[in-house]
C-alpha positions as CSV (number, residue, x, y, z in Angstrom):
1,X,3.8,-3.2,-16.9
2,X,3.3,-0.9,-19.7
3,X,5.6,-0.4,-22.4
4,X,7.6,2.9,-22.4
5,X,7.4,3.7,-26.1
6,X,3.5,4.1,-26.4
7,X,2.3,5.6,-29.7
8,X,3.0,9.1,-28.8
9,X,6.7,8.2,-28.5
10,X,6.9,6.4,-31.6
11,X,5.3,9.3,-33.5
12,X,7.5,11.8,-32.0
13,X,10.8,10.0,-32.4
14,X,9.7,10.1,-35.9
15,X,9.0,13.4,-36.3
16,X,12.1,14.3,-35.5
17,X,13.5,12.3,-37.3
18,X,11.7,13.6,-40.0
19,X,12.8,17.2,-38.8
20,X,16.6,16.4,-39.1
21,X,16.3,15.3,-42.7
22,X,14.5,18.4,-43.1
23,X,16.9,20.3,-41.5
24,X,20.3,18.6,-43.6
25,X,18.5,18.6,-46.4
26,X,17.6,22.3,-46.4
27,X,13.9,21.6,-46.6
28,X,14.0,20.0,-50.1
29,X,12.9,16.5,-48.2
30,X,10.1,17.2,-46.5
31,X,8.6,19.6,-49.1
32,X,5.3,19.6,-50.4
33,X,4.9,19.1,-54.0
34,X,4.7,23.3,-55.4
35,X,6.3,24.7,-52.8
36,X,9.6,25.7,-52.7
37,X,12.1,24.2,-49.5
38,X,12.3,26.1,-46.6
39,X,13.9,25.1,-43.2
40,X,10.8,27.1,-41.4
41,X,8.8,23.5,-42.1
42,X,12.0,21.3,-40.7
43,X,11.5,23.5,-37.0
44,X,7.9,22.9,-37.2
45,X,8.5,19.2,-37.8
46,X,10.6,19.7,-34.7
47,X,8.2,21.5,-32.4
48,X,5.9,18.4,-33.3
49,X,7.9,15.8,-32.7
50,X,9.0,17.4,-28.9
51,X,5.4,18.0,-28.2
52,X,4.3,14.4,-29.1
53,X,7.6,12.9,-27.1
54,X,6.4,15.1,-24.0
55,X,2.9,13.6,-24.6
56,X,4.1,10.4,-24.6
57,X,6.1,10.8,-21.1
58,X,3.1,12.9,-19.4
59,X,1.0,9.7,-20.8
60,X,3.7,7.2,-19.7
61,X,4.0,8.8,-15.6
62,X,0.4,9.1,-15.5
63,X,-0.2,5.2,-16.5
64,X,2.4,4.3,-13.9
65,X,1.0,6.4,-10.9
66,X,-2.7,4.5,-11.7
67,X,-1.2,1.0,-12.0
């Protein structure tokens, strides 16, 4: 039996969490050194992270149905 929280899962969960520190923050954690904060790069962080986690349950069904 294959573990649920593959790579993709683990990646996503922390990418969003990632995105929330982003988000309380106002963008001034997860800035790149020059730039100035903005909370556009906290919902991209976000998108990321929810793609990856529906990755890593397409990838998780798909194991499942072969086994």
């Amino acid at each position: 039996m294959q573990r649920f929280f593959n790579m993709f899962n683990v990646i996503g969960s922390l990418l969003l969490v990632i995105a929330a520190l982003g988000f309380v923050s106002g963008g001034k954690w997860i800035a790149e050194t020059g730039t100035k904060p903005s909370k556009e790069t906290a919902i991209v962080y976000l998108g990321a992270g929810l793609l990856m986690l529906a990755n890593g349950y397409m990838s998780h069904k798909v194991s499942q149905r072969s086994n």
